[in-house]
N, CA, C and O of each residue as an XYZ file, in Angstrom:
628
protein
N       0.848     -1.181      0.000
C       0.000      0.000      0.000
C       0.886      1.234      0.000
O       1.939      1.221      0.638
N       0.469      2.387     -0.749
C       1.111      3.397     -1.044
C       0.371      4.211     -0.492
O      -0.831      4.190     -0.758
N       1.041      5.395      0.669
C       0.543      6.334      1.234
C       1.081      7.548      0.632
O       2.230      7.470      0.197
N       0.303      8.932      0.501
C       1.031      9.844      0.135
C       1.323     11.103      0.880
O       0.578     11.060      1.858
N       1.699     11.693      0.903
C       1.732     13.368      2.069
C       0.648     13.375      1.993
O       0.220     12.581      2.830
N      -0.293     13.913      1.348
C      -1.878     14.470      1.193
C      -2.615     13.388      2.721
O      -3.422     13.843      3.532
N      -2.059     11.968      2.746
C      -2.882     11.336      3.298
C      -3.746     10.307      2.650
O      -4.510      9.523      3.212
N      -3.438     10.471      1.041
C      -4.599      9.842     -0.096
C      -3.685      8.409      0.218
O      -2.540      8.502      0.660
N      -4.218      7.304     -0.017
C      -3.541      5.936     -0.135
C      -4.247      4.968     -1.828
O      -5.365      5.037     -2.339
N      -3.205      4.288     -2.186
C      -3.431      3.316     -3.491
C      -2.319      2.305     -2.985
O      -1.255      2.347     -2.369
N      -3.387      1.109     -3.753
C      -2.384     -0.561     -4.104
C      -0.858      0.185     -4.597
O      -0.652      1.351     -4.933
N      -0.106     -0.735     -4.514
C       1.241     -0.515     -5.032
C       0.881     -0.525     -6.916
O      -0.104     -0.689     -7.636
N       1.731     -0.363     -7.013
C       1.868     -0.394     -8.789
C       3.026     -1.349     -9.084
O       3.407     -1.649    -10.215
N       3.397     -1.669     -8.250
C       4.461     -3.271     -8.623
C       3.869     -3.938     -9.484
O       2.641     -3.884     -9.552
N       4.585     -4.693    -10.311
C       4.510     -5.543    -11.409
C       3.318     -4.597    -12.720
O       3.269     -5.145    -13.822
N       2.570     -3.461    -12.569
C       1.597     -2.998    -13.394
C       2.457     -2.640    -14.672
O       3.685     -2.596    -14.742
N       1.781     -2.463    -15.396
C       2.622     -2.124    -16.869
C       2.580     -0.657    -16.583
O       1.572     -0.205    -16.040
N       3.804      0.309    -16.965
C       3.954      1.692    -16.857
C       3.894      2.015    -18.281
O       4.919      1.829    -18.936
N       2.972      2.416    -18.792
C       2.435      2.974    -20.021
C       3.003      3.948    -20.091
O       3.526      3.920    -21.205
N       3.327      5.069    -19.489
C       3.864      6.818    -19.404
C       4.737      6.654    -19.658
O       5.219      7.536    -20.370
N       5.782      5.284    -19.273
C       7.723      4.924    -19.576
C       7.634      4.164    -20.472
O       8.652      3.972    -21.136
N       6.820      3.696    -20.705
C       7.222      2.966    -21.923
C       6.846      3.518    -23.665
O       7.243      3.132    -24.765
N       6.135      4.318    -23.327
C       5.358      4.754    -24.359
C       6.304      6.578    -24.471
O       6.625      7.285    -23.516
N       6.534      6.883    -26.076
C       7.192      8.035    -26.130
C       6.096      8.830    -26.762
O       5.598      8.352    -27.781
N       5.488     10.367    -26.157
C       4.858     10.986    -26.314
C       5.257     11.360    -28.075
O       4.301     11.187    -28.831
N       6.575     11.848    -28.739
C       6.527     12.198    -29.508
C       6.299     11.357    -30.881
O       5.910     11.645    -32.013
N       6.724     10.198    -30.233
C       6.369      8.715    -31.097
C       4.959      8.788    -31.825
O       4.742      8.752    -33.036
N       4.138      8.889    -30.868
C       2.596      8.582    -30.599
C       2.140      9.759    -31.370
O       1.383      9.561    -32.320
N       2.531     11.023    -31.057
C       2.233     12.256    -31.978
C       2.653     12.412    -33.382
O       1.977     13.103    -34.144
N       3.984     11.671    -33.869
C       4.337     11.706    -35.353
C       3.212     10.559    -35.993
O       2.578     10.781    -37.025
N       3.095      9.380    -35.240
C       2.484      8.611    -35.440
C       1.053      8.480    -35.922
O       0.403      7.890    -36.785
N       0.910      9.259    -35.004
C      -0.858     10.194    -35.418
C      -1.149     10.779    -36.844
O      -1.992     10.648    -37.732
N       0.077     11.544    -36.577
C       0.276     12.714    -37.480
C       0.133     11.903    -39.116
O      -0.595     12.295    -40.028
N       1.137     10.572    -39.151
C       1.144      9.412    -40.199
C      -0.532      9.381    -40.485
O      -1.160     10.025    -41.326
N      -1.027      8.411    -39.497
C      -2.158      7.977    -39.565
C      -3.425      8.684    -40.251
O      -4.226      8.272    -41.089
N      -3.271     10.165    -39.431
C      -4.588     11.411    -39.872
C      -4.350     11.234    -41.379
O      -5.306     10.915    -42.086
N      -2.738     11.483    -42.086
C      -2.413     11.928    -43.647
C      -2.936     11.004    -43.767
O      -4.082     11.411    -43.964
N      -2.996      9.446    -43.821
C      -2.965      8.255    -44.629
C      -4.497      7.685    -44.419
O      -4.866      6.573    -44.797
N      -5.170      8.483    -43.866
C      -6.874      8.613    -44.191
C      -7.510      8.453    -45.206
O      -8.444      7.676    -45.410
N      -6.811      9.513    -46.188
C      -7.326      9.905    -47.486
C      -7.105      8.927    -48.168
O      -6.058      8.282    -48.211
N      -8.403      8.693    -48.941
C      -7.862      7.298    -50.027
C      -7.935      8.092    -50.839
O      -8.398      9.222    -50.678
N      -7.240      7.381    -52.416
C      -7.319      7.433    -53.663
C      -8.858      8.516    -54.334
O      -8.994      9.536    -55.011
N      -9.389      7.925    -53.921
C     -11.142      9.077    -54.125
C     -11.421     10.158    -53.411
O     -12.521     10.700    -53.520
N     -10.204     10.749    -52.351
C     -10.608     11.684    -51.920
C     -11.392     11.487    -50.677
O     -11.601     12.355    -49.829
N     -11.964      9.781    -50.647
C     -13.048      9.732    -49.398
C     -11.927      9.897    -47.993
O     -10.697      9.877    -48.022
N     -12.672     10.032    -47.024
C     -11.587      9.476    -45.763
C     -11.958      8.716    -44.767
O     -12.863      9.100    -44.025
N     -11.350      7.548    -44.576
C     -12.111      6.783    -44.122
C     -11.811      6.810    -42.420
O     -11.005      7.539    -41.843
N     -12.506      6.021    -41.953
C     -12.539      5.972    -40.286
C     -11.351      5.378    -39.957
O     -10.877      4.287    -40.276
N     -10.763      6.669    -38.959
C      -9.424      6.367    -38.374
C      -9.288      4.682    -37.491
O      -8.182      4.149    -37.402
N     -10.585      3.990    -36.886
C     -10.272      2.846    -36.655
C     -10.559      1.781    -37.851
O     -10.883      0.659    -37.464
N     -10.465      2.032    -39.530
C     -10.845      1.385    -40.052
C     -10.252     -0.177    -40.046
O     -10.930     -1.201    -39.966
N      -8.471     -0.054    -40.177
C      -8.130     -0.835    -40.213
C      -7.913     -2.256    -39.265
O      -7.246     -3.288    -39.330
N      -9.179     -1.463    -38.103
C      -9.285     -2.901    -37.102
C     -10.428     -3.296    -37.536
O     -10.957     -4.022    -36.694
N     -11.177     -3.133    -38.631
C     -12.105     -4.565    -39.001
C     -11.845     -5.311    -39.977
O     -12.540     -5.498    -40.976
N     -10.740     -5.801    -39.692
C      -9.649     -6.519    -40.359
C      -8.595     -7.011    -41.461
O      -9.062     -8.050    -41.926
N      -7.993     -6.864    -41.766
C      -6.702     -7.237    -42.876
C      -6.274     -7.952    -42.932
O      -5.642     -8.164    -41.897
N      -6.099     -9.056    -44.029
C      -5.437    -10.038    -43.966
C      -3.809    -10.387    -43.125
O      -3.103     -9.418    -43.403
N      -3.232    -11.093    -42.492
C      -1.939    -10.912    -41.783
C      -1.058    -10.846    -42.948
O      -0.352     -9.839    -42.906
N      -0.835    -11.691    -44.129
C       0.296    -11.845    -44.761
C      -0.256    -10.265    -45.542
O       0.816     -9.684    -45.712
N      -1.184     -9.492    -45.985
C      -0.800     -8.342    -46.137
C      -0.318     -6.965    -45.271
O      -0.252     -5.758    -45.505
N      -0.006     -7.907    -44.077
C       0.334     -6.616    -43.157
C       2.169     -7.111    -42.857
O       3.093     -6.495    -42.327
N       2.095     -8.286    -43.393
C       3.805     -8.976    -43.458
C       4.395     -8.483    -44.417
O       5.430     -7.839    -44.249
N       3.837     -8.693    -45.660
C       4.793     -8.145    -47.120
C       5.112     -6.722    -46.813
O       6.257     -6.319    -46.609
N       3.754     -5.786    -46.784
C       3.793     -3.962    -46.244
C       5.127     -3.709    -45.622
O       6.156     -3.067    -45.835
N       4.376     -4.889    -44.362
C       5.786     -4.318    -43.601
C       7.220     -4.841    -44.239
O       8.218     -4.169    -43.975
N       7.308     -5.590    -44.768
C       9.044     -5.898    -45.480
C       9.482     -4.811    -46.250
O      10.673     -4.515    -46.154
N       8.625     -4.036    -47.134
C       9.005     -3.260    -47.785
C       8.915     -2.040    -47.085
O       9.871     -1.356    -47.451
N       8.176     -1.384    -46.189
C       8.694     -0.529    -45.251
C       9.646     -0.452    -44.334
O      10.113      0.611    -43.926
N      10.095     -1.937    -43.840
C      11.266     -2.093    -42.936
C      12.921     -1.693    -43.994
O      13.950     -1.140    -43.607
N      12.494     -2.364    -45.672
C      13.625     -1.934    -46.189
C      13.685     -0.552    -46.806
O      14.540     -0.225    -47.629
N      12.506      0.415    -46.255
C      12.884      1.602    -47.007
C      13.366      2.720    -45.851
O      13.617      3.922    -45.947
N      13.387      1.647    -44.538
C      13.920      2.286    -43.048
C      15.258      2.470    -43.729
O      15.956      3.429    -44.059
N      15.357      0.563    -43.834
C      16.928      0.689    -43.736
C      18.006      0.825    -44.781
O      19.155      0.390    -44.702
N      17.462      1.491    -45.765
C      17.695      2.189    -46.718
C      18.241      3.365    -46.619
O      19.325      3.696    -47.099
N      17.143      4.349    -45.684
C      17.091      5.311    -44.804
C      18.751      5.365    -43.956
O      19.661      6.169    -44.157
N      18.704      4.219    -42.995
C      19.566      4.253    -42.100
C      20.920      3.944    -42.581
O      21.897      4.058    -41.840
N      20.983      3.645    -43.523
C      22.517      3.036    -44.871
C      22.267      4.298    -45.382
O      23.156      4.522    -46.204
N      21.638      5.074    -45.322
C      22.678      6.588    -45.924
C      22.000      6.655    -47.388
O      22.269      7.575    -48.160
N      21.014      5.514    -47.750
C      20.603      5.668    -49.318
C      19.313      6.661    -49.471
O      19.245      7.077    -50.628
N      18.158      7.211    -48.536
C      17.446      8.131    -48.907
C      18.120      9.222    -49.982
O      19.260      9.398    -50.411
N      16.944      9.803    -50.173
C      16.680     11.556    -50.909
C      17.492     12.153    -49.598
O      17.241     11.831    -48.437
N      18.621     13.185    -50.056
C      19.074     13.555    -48.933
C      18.246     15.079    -48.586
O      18.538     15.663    -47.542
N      17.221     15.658    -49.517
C      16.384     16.779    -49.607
C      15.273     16.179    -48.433
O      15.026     17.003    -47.553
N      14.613     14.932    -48.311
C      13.573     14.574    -47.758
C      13.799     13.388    -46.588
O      12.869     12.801    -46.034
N      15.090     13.178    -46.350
C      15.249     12.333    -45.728
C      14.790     11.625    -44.467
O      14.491     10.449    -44.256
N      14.838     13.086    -43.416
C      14.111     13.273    -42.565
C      12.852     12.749    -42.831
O      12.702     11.588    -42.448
N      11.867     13.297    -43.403
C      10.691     13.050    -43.647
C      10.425     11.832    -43.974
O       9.720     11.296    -43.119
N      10.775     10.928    -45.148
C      11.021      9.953    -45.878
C      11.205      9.004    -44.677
O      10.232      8.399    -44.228
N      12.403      8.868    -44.167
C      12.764      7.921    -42.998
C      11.678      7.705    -41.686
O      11.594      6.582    -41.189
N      10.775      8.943    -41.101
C       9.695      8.832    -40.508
C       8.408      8.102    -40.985
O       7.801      7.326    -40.246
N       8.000      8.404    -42.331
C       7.059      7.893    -42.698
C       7.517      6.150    -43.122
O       6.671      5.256    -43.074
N       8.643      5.949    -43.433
C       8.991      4.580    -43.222
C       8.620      3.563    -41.862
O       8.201      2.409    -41.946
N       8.925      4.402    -40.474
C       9.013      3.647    -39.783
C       7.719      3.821    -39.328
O       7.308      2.943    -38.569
N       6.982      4.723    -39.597
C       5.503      5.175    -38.825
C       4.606      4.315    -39.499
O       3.561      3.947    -38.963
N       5.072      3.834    -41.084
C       4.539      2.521    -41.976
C       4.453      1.447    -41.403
O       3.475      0.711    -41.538
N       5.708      1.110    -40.487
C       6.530     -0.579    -40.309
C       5.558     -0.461    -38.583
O       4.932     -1.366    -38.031
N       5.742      0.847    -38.155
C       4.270      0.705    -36.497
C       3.151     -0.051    -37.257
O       2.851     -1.230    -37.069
N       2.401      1.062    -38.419
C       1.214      0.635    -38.438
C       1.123     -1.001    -38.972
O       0.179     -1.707    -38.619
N       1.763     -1.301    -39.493
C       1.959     -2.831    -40.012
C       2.171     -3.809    -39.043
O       1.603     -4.898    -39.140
N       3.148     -3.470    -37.841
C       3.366     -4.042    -37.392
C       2.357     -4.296    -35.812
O       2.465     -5.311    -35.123
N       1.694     -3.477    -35.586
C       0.197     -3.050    -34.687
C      -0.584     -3.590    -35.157
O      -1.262     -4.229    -34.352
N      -1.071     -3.730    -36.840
C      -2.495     -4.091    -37.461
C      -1.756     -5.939    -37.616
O      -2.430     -6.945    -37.836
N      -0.575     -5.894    -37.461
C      -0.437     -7.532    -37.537
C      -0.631     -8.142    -35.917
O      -1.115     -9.238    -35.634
N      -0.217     -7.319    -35.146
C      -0.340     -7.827    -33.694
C      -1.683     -7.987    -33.491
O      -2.129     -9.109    -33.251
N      -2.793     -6.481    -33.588
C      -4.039     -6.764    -33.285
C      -4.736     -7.959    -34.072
O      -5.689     -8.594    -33.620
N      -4.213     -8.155    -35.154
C      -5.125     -9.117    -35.642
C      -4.700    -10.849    -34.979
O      -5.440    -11.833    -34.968
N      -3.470    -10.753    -34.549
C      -3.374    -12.179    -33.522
C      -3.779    -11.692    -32.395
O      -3.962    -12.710    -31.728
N      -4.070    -10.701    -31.664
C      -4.846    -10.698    -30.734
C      -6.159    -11.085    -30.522
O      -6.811    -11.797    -29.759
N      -6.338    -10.210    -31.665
C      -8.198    -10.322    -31.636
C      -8.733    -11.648    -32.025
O      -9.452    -12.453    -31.435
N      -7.984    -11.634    -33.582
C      -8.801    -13.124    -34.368
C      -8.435    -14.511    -34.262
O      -8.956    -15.389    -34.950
N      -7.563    -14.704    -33.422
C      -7.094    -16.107    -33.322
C      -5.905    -16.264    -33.520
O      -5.458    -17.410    -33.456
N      -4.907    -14.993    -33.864
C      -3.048    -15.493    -34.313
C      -3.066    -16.725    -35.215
O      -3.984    -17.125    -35.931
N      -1.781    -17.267    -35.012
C      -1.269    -18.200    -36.212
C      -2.238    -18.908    -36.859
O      -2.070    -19.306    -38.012
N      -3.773    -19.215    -35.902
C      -4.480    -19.844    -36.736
C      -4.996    -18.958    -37.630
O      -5.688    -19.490    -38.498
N      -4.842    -17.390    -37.718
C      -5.659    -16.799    -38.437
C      -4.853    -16.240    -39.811
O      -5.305    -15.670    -40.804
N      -3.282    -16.692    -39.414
C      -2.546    -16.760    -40.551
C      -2.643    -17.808    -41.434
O      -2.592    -17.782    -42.664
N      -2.831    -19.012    -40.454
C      -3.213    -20.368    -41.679
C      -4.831    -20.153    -42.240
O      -5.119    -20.493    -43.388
N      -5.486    -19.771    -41.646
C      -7.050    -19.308    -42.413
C      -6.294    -18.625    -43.695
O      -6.051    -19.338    -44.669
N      -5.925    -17.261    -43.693
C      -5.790    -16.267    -44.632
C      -4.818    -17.001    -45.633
O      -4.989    -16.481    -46.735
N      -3.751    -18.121    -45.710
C      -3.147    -18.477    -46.556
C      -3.968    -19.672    -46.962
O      -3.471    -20.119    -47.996
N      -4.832    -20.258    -46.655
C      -5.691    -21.446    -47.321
C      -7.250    -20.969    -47.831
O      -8.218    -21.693    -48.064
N      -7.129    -19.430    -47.922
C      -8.421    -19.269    -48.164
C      -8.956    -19.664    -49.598
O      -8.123    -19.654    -50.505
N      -9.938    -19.924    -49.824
C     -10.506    -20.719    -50.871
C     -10.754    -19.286    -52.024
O     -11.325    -18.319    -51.519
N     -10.393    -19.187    -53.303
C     -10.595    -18.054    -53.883
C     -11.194    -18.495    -55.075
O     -10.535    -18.866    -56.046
N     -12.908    -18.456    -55.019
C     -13.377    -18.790    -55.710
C     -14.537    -17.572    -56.575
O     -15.523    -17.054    -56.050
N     -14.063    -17.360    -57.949
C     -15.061    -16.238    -58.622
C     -13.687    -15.019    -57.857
O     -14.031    -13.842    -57.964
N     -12.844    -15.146    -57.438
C     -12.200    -13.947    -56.888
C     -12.694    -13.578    -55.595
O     -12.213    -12.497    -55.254
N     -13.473    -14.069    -54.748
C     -13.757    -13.820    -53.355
C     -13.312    -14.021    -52.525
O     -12.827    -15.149    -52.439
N     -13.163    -13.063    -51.325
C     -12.114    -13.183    -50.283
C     -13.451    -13.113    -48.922
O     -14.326    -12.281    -48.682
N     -13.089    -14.309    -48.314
C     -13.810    -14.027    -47.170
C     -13.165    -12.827    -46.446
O     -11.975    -12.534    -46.564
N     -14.187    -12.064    -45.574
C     -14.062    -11.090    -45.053
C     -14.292    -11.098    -43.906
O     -13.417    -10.488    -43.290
N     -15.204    -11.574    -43.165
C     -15.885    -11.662    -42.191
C     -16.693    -13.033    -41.268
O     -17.571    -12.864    -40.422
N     -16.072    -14.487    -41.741
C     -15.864    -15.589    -41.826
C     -16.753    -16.089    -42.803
O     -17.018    -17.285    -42.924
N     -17.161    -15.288    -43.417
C     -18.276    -15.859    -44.468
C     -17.466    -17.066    -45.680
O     -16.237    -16.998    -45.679
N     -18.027    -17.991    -46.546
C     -17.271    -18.864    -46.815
C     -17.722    -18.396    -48.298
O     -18.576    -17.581    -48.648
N     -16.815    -19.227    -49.056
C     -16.923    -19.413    -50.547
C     -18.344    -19.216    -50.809
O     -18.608    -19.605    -49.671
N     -19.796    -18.891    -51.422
C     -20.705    -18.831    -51.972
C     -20.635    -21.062    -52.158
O     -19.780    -21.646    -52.825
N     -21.881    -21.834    -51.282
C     -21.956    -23.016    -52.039
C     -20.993    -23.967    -51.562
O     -20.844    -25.052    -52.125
N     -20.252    -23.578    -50.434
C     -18.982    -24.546    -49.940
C     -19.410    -24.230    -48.138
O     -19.977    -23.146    -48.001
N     -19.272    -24.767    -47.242
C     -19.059    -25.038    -46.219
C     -17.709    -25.240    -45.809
O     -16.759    -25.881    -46.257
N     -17.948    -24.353    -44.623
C     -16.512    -24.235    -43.967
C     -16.244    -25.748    -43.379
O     -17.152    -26.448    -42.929
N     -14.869    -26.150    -43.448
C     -14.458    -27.435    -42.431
C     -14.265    -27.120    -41.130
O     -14.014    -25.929    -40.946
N     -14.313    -27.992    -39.912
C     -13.984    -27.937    -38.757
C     -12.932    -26.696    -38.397
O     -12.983    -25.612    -37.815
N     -11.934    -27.522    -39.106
C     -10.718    -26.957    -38.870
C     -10.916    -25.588    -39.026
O     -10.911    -24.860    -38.034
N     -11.107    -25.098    -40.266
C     -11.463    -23.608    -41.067
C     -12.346    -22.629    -39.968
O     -11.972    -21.565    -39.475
N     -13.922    -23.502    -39.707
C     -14.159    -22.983    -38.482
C     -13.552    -22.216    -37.543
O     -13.641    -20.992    -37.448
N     -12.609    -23.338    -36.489
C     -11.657    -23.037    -35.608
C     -10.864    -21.848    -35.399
O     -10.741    -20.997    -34.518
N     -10.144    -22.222    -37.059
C      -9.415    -20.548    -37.344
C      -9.880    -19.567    -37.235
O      -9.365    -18.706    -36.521
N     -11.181    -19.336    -38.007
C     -11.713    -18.320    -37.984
C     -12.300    -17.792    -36.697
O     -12.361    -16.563    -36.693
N     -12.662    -18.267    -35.814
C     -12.942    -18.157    -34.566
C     -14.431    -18.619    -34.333
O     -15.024    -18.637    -33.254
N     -14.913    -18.992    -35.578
C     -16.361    -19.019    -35.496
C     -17.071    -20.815    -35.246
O     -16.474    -21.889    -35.325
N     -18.243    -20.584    -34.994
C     -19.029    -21.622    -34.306
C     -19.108    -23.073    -35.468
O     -19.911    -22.973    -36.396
N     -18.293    -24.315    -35.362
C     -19.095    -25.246    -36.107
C     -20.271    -26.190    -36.108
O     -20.485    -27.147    -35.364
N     -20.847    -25.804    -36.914
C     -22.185    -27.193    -36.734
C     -21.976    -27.714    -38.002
O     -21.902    -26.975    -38.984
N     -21.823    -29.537    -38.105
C     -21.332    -29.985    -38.789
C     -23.121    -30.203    -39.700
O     -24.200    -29.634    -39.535
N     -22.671    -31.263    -40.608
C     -24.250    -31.197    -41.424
C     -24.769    -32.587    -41.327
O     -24.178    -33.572    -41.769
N     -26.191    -32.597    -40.570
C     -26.583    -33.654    -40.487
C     -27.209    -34.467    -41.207
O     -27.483    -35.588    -40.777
């Protein structure tokens, strides 16, 4: 128990995660700053800043990030635009966060590795990508497929 001058008392904070030390204010603010620009799509629309948590495939948040990790370290080998470098080298790594956040949340949320083996066995039929565990049009999900996806099986009687 933690007492203070005032007299106010709280639980200890031993073992709690310290968010304020671990987390860099200016990080979080360039970061933003990434995020607000990269709103705007192609049409001008802008879409909802939490869009990208209703979900993305993982292996497209793996490739993204390879090619943003090598335009860091591109950056950091001295090969940028030396006019934009600064700039250039931020939006690299503020790329390789968001890639690397939208790959974490999605093993958080949807199931992890199983939701990497879902997204690499997905059935692509007529060009359709399940989205939302919905299956091929005419095919039934397997057990297994189920599982991954996180969703309920009832087999067919």
């Amino acid at each position: 128990m933690r007492e203070f001058d005032t007299g106010a008392t709280r639980d200890t904070d031993a073992g709690k995660p310290d968010y304020e030390g671990f987390l860099s204010p200016l990080v979080l603010e360039r970061y933003g700053e990434y995020m607000n620009k990269n709103r705007v799509q192609a049409d001008g629309k802008v879409r909802d800043s939490d869009n990208w948590q209703k979900g993305i495939p993982m292996d497209a948040y793996m490739k993204s990030g390879w090619r943003h990790f090598f335009d860091w370290w591109l950056h950091h080998r001295g090969h940028g635009d030396p006019m934009t470098e600064e700039e250039d080298m931020e939006e690299a790594v503020c790329a390789l966060l968001f890639n690397a956040m939208g790959y974490l949340h999605e093993h958080l949320s949807v199931g992890g590795v199983q939701h990497a083996v879902a997204d690499a066995f997905r059935i692509k039929d007529g060009g359709e990508r399940w989205s939302d565990g919905a299956t091929t049009p005419g095919r039934k999900a397997s057990e297994g497929e189920a599982f991954s996806r996180g969703l309920a099986f009832t087999p067919d009687e």
